[in-house]
Gaussian input, Z-matrix of N, CA and C with variables (Angstrom, degrees):
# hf/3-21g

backbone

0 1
 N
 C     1     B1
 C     2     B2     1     A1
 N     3     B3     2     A2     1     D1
 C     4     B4     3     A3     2     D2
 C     5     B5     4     A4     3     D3
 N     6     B6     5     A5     4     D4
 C     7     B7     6     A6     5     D5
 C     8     B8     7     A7     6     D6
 N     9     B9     8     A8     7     D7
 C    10    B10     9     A9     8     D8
 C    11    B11    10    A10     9     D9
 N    12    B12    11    A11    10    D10
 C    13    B13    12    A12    11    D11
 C    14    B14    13    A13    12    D12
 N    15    B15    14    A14    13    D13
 C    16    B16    15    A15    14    D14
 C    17    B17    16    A16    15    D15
 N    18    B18    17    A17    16    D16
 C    19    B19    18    A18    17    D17
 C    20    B20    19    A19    18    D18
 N    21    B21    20    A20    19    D19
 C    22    B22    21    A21    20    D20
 C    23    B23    22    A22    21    D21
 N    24    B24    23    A23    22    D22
 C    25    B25    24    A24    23    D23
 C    26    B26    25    A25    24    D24
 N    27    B27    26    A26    25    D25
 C    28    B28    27    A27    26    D26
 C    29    B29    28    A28    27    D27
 N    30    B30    29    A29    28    D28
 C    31    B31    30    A30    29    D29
 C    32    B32    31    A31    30    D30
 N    33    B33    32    A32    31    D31
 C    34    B34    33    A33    32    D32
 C    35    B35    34    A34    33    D33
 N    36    B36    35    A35    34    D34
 C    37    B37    36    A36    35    D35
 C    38    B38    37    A37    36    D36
 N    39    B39    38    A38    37    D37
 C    40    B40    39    A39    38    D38
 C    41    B41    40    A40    39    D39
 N    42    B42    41    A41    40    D40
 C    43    B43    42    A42    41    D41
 C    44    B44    43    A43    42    D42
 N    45    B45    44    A44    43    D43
 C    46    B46    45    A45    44    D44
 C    47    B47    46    A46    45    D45
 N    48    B48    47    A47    46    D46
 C    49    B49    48    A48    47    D47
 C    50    B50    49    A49    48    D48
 N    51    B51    50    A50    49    D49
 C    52    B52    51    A51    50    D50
 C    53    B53    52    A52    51    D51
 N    54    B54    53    A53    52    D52
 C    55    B55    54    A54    53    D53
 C    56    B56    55    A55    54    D54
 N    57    B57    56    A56    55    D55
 C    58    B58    57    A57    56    D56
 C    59    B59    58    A58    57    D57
 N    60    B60    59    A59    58    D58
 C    61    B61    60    A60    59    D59
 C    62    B62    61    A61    60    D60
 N    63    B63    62    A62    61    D61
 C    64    B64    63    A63    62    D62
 C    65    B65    64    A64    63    D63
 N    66    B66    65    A65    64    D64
 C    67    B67    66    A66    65    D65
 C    68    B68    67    A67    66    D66
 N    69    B69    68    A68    67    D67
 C    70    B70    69    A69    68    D68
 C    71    B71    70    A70    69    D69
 N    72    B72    71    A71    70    D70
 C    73    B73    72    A72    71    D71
 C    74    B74    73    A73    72    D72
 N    75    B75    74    A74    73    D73
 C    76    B76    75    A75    74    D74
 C    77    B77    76    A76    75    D75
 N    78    B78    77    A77    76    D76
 C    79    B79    78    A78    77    D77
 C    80    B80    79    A79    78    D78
 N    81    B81    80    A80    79    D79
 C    82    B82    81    A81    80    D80
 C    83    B83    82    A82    81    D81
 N    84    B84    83    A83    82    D82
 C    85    B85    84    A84    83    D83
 C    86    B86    85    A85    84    D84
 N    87    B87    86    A86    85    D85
 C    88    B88    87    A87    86    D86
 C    89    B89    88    A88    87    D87
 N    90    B90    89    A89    88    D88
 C    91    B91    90    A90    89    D89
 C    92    B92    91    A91    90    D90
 N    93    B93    92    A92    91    D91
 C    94    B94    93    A93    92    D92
 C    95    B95    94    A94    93    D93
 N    96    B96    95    A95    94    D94
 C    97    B97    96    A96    95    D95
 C    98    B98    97    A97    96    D96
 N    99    B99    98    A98    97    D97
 C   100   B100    99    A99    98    D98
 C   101   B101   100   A100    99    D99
 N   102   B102   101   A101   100   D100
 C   103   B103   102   A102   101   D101
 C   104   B104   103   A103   102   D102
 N   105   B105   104   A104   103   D103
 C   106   B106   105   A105   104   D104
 C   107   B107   106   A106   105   D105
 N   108   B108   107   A107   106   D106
 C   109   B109   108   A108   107   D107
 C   110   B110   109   A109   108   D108
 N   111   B111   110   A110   109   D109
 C   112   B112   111   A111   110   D110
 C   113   B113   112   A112   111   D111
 N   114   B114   113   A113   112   D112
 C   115   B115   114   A114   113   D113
 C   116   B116   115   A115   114   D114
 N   117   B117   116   A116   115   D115
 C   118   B118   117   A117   116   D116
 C   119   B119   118   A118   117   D117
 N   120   B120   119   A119   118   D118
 C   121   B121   120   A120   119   D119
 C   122   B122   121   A121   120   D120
 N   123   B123   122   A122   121   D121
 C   124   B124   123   A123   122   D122
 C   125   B125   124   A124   123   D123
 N   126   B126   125   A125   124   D124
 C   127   B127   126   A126   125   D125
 C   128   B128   127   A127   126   D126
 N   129   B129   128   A128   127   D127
 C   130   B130   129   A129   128   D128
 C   131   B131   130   A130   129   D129
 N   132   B132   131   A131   130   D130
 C   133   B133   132   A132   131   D131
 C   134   B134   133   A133   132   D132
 N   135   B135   134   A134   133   D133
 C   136   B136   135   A135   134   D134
 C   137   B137   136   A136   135   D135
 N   138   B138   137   A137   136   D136
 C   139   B139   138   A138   137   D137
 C   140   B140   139   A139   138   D138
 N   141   B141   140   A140   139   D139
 C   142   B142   141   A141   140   D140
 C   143   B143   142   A142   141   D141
 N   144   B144   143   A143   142   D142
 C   145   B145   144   A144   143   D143
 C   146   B146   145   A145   144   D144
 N   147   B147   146   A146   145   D145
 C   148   B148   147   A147   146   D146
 C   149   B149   148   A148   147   D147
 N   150   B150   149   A149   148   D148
 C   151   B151   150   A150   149   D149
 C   152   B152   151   A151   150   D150
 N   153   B153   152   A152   151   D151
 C   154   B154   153   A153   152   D152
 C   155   B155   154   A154   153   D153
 N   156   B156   155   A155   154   D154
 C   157   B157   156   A156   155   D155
 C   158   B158   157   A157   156   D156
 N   159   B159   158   A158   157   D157
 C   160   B160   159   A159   158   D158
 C   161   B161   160   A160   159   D159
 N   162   B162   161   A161   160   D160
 C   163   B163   162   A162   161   D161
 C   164   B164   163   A163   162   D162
 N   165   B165   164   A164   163   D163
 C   166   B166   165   A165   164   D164
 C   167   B167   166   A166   165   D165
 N   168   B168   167   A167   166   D166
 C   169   B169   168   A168   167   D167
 C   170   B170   169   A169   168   D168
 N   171   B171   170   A170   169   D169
 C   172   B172   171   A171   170   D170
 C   173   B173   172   A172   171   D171
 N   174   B174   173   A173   172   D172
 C   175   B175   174   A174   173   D173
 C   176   B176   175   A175   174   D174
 N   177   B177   176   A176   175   D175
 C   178   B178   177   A177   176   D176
 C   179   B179   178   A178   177   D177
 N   180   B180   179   A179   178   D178
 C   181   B181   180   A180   179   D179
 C   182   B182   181   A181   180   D180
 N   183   B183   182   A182   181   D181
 C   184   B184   183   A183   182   D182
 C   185   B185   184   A184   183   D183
 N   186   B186   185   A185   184   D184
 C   187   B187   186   A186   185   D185
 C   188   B188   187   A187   186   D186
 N   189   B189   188   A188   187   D187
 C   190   B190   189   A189   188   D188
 C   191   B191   190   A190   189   D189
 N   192   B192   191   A191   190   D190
 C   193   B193   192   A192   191   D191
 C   194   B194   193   A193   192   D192
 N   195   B195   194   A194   193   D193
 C   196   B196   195   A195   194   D194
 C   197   B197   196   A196   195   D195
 N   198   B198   197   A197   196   D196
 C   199   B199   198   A198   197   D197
 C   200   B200   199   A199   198   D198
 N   201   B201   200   A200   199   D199
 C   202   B202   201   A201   200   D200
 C   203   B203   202   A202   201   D201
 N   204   B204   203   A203   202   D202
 C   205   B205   204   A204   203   D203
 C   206   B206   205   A205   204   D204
 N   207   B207   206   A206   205   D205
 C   208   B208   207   A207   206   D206
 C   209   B209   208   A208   207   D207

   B1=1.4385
   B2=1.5214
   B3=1.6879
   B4=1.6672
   B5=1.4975
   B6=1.5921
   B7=1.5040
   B8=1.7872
   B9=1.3006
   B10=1.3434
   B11=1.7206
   B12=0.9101
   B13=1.7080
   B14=2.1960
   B15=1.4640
   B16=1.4889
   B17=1.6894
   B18=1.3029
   B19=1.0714
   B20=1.7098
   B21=1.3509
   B22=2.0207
   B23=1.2383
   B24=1.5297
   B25=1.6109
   B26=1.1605
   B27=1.3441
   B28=1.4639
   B29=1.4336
   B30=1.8127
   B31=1.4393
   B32=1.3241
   B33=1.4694
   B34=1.2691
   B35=1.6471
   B36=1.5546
   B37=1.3432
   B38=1.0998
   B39=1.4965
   B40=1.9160
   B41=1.8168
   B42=1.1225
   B43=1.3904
   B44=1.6478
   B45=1.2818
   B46=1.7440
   B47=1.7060
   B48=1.2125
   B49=1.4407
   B50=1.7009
   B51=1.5048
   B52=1.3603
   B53=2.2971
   B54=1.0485
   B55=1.7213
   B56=1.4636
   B57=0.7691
   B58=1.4953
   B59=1.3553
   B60=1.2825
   B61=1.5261
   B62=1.3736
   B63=1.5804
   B64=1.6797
   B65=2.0801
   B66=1.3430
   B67=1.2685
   B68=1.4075
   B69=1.6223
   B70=1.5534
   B71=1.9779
   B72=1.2731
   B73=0.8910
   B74=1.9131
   B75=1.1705
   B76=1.7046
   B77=1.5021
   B78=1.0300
   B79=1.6197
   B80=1.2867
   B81=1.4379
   B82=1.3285
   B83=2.0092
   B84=1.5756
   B85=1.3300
   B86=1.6663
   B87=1.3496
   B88=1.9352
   B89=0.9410
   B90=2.0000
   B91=1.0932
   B92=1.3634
   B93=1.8140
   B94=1.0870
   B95=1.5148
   B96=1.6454
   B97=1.5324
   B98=2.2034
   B99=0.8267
   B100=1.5011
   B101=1.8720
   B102=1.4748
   B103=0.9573
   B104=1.0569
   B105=1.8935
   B106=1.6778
   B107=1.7739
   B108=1.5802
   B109=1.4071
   B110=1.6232
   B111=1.6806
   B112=1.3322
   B113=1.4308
   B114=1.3966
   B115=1.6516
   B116=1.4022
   B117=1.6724
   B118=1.3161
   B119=2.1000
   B120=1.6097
   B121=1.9330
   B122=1.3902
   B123=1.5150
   B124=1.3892
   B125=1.7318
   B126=1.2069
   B127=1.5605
   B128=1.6865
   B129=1.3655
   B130=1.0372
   B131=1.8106
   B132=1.7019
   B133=1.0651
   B134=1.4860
   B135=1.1015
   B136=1.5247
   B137=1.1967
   B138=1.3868
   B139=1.3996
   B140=1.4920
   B141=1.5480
   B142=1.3457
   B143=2.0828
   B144=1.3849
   B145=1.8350
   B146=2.0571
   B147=1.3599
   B148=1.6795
   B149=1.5128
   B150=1.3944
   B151=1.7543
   B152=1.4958
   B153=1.4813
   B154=1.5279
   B155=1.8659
   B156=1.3412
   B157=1.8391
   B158=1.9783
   B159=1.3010
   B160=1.3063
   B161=1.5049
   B162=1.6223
   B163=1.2340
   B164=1.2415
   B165=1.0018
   B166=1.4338
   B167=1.5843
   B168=1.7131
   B169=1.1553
   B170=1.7903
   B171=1.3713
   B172=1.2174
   B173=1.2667
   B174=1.8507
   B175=1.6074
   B176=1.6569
   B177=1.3691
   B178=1.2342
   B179=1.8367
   B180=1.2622
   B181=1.2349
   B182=1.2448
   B183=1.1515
   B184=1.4568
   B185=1.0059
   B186=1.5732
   B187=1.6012
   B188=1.5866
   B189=1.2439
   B190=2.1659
   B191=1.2698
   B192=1.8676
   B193=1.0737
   B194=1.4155
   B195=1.4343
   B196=1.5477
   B197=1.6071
   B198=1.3960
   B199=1.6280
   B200=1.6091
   B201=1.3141
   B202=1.4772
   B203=1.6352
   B204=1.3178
   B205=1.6466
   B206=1.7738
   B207=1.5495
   B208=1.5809
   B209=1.6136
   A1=108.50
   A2=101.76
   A3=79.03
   A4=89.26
   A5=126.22
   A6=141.91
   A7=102.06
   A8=106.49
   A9=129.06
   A10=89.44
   A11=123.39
   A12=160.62
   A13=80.92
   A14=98.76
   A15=98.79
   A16=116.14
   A17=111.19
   A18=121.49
   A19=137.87
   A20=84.65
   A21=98.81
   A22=115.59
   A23=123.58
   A24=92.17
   A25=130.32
   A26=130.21
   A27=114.35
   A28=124.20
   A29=115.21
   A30=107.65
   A31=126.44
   A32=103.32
   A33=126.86
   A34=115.79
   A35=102.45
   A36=104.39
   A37=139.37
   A38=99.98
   A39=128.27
   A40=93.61
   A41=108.06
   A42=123.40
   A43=101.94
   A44=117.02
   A45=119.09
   A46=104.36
   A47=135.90
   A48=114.81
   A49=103.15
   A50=131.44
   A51=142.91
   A52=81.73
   A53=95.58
   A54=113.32
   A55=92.15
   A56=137.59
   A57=123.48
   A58=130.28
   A59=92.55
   A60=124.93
   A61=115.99
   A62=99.58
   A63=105.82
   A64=111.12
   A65=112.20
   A66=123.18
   A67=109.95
   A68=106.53
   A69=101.99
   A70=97.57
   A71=140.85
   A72=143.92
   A73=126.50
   A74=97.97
   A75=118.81
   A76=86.57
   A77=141.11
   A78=128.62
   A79=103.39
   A80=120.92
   A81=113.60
   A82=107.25
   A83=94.22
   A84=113.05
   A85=93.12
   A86=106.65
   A87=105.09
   A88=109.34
   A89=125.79
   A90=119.69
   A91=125.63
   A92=108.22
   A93=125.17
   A94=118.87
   A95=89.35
   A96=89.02
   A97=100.64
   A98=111.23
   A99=110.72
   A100=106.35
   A101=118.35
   A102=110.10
   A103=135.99
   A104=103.59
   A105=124.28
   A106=116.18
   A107=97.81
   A108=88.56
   A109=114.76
   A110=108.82
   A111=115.94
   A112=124.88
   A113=107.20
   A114=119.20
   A115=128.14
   A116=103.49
   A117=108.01
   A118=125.47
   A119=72.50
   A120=87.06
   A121=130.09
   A122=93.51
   A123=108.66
   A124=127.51
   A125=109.14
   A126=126.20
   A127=78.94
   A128=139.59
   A129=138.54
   A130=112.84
   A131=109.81
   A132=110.48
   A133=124.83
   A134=128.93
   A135=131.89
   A136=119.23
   A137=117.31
   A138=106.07
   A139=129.23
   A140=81.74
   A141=105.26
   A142=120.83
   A143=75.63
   A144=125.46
   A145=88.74
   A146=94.47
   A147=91.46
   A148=119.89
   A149=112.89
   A150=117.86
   A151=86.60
   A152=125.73
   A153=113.47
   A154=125.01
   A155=91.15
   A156=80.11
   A157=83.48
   A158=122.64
   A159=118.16
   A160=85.50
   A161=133.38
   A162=135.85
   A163=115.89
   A164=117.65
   A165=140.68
   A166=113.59
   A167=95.73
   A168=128.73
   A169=123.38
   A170=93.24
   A171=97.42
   A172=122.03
   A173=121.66
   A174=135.76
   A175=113.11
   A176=118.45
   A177=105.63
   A178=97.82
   A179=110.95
   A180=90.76
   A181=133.67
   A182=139.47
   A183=125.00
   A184=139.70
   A185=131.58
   A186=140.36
   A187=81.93
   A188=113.07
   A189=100.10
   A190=130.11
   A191=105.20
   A192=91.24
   A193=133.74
   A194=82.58
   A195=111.06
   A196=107.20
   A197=96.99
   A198=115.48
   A199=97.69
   A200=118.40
   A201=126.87
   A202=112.57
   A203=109.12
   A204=110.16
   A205=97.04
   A206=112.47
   A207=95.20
   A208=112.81
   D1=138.74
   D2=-167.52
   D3=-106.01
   D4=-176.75
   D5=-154.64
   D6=-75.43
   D7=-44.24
   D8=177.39
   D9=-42.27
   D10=-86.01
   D11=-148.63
   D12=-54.76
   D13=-56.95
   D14=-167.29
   D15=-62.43
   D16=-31.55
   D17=171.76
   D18=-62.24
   D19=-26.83
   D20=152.10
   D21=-80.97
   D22=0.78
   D23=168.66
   D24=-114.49
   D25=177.62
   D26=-170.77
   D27=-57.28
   D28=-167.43
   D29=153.75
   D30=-55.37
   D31=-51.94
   D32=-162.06
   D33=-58.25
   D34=-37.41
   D35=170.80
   D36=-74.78
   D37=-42.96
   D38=161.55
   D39=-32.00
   D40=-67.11
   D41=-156.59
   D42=-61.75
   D43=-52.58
   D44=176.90
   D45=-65.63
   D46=-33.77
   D47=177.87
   D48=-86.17
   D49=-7.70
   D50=-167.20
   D51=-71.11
   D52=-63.79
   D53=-176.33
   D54=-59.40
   D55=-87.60
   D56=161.67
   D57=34.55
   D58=-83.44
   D59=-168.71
   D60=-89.15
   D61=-33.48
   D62=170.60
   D63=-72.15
   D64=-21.80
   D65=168.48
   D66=-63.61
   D67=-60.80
   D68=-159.92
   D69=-82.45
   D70=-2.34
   D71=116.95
   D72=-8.78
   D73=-62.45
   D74=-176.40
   D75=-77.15
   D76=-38.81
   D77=-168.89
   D78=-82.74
   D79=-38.17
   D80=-153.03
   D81=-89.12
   D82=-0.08
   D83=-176.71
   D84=-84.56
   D85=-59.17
   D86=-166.51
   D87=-52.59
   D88=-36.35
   D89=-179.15
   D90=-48.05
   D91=-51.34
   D92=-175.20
   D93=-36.49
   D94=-56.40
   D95=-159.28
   D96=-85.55
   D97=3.54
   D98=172.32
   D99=-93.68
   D100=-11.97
   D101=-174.77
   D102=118.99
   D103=-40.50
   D104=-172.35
   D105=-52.90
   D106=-33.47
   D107=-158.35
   D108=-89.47
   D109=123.55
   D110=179.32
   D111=-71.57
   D112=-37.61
   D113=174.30
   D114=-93.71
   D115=80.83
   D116=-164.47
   D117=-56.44
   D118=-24.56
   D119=174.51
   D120=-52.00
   D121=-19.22
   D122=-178.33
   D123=-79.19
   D124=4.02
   D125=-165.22
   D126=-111.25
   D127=-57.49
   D128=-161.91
   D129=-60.91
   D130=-46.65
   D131=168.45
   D132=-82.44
   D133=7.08
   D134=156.23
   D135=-95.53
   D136=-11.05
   D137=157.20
   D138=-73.63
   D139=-35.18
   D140=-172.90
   D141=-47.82
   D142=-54.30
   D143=174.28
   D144=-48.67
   D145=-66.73
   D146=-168.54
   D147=-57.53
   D148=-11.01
   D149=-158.09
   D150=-108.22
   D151=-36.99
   D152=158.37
   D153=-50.35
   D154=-30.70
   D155=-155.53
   D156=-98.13
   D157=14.40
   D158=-165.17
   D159=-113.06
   D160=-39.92
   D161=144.86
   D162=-22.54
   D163=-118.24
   D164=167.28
   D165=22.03
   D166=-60.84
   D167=173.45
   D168=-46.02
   D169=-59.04
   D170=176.20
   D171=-86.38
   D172=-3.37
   D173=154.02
   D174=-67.06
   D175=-17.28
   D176=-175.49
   D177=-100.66
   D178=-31.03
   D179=166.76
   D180=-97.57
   D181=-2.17
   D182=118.50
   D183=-26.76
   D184=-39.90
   D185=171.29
   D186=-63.67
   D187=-70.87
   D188=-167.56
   D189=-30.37
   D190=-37.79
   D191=176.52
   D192=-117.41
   D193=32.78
   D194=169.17
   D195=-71.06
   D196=-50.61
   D197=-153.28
   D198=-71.11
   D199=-35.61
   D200=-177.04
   D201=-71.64
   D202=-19.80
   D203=-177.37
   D204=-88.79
   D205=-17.13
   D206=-172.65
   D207=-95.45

């Protein structure tokens, strides 16, 4: 998903794929350390993924309470 794409969606959604990612995060960690996981790149881009939608996040609420002080 690219940032563009993330930025049309709501709070609510931002926030349910944010849990998401912080889940498949927690999996992709157990894997690690048990061994399973072959595609190490993949820990790199879910972090990555999480600091966007944790962005985003905290850009839309900033604009709010921008809009509430004017």
């Amino acid at each position: 998903m690219k940032v563009k794409d993330m930025r049309l969606l709501s709070t609510a959604e931002l926030q349910a794929k944010l849990d998401d990612a912080r889940h498949e995060l927690m999996n992709l960690r157990f894997q690690s350390v048990t061994g399973q996981l072959t595609d190490t790149s993949r820990l790199k881009k879910t972090r990555r993924l999480i600091a966007q939608f944790e962005t985003i996040l905290s850009e839309q609420k900033s604009a709010g309470q921008r809009e509430g002080e004017k």
